[in-house]
C-alpha positions in Angstrom: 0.0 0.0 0.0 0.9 3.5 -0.5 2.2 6.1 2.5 -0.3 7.4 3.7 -3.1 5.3 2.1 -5.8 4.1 4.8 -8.3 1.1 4.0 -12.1 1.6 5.2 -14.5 -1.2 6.0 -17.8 0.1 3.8 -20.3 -3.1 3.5 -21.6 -3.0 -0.1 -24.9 -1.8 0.1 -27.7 -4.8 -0.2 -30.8 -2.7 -1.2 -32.1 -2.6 2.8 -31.7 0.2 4.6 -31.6 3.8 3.5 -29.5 4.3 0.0 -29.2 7.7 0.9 -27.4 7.4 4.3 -25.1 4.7 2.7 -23.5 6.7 -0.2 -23.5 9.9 2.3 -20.8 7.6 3.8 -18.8 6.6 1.1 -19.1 10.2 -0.3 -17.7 11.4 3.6 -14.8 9.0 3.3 -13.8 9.9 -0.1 -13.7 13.5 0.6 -11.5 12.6 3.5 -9.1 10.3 1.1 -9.4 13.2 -1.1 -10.3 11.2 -4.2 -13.6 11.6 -4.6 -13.0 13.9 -7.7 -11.4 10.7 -9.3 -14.8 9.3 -9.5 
């Protein structure tokens, strides 16, 4: 892995819950990665 590269446990999501809520949170951590532009 690269310096400074951290891994994050996201389940993927399984079409219960709230869709919403669930790609709030990958959004969050790929702001904090600061790669969410590379999507």
């Amino acid at each position: 892995m690269a310096p400074g590269f951290t891994m994050f446990d996201v389940e993927k999501f399984d079409g219960t819950g709230n869709f919403g809520l669930w790609q709030t949170r990958v959004k969050d951590i790929l702001v904090q990665q600061g790669i969410l532009k590379g999507l």
